[in-house]
C-alpha positions as a LaTeX table, in Angstrom:
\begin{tabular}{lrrr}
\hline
Residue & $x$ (\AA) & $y$ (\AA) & $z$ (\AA) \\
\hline
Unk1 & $-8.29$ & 29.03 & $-5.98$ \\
Unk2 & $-4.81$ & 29.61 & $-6.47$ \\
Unk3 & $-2.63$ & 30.62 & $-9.37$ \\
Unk4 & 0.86 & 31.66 & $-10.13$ \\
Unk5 & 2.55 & 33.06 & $-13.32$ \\
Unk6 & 5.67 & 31.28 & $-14.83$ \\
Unk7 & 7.18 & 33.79 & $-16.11$ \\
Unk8 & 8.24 & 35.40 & $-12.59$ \\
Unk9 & 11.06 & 31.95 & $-11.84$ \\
Unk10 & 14.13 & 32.32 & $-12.70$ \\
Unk11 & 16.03 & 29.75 & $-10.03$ \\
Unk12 & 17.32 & 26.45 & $-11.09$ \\
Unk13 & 14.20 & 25.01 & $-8.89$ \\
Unk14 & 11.76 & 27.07 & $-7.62$ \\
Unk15 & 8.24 & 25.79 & $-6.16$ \\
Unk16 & 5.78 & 27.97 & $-7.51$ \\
Unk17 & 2.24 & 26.57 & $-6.18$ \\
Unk18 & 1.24 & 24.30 & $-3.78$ \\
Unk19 & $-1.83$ & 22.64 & $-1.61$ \\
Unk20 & $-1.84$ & 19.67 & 1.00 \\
Unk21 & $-1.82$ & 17.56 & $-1.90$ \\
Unk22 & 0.42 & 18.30 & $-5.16$ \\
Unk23 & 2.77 & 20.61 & $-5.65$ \\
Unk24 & 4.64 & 22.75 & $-9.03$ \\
Unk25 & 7.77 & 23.76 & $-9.80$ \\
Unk26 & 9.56 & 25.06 & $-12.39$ \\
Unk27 & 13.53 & 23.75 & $-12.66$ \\
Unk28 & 15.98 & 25.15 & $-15.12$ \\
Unk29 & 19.33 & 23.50 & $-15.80$ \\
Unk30 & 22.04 & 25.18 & $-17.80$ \\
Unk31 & 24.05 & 23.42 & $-21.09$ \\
Unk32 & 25.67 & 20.47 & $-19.34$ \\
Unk33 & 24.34 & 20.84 & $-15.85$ \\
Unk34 & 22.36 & 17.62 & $-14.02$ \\
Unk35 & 20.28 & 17.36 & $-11.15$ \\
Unk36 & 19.61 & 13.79 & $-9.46$ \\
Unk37 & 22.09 & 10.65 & $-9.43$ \\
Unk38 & 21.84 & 7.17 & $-8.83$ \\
Unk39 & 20.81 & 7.96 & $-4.90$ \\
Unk40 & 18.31 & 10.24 & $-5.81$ \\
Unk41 & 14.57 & 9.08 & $-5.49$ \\
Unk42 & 11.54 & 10.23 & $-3.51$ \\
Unk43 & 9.96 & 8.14 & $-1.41$ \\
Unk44 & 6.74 & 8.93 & $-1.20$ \\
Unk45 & 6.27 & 11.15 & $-4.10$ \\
Unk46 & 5.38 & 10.95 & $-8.09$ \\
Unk47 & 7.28 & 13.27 & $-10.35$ \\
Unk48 & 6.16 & 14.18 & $-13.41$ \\
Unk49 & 8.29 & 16.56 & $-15.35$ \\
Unk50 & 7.09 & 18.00 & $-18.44$ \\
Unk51 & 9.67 & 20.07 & $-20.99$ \\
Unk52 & 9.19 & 23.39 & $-21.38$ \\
Unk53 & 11.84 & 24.12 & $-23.90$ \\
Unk54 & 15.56 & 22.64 & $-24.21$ \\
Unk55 & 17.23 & 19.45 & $-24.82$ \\
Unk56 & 17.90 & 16.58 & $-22.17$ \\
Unk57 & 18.51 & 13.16 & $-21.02$ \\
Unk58 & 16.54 & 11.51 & $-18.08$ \\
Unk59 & 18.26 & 8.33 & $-16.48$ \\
Unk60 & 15.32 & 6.67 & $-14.12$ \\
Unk61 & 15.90 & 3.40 & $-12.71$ \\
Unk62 & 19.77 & 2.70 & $-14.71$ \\
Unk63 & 17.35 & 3.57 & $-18.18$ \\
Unk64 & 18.43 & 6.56 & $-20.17$ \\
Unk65 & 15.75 & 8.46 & $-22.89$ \\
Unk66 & 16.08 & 11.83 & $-24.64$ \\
Unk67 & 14.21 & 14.72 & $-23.62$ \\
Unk68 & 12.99 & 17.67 & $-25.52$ \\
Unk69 & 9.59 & 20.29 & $-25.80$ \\
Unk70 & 6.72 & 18.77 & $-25.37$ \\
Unk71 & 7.62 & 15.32 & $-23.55$ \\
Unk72 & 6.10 & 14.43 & $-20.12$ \\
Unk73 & 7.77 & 12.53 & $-18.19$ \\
Unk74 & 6.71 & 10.13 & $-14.69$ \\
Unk75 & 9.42 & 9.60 & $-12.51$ \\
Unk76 & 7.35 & 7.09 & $-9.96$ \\
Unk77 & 7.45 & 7.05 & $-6.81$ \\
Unk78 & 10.84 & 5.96 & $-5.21$ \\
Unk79 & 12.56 & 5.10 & $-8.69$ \\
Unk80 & 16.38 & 6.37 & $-8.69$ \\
Unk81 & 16.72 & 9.56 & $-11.78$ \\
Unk82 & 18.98 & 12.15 & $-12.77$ \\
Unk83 & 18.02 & 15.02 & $-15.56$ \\
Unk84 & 21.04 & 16.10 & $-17.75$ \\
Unk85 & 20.73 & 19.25 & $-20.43$ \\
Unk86 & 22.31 & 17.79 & $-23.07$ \\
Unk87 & 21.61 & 20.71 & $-25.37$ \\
Unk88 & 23.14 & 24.19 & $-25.61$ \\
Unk89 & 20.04 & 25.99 & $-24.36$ \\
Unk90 & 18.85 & 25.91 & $-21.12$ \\
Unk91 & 16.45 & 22.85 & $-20.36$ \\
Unk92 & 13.24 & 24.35 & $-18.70$ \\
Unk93 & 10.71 & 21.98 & $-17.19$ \\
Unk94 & 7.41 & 21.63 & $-15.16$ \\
Unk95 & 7.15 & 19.35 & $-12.58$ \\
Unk96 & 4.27 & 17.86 & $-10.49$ \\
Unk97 & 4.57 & 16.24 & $-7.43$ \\
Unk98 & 1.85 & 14.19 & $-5.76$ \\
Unk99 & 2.06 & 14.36 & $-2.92$ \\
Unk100 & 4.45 & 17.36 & $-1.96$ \\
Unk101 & 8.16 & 16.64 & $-2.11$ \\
Unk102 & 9.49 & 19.81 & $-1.07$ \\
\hline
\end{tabular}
């Protein structure tokens, strides 16, 4: 068993748990700060990135949808994405990936 507590991150990406198969990590972007472009994509790797709190855009594969608490998002494997906090709170997600990424 493993476990870790949230509220200890603070980073704009810290991973927070991990095994030989999947790995967490909690990402916070600031009012008007992105992560990701149109080169960005993980080869081998699912994302899925679940809102915490805040406001966003994701852009995966040239398709743009609005983020907020509560969504869950899959960013599949090797599909291109960016995440933008289009709010004026910090965006604070979850994200899975499976396998590790990082």
């Amino acid at each position: 068993m493993k476990r870790t507590n949230l509220d200890t991150t603070g980073g704009f990406f810290d991973v927070v748990l991990e095994n030989d198969r999947a790995q967490a990590a909690t990402m916070t972007l600031s009012p008007g700060q992105s992560t990701g472009g149109p080169d960005n994509a993980h080869a081998e790797s699912d994302q899925w990135l679940y809102v915490v709190a805040g406001e966003g855009q994701a852009t995966v594969g040239g398709e743009t949808v609005d983020l907020g608490a509560g969504d869950l998002l899959l960013v599949e494997r090797g599909e291109t994405h960016e995440i933008r906090n289009s709010g004026g709170e910090p965006l604070e997600t979850l994200n899975l990936y499976v396998p590790p990424e990082y």
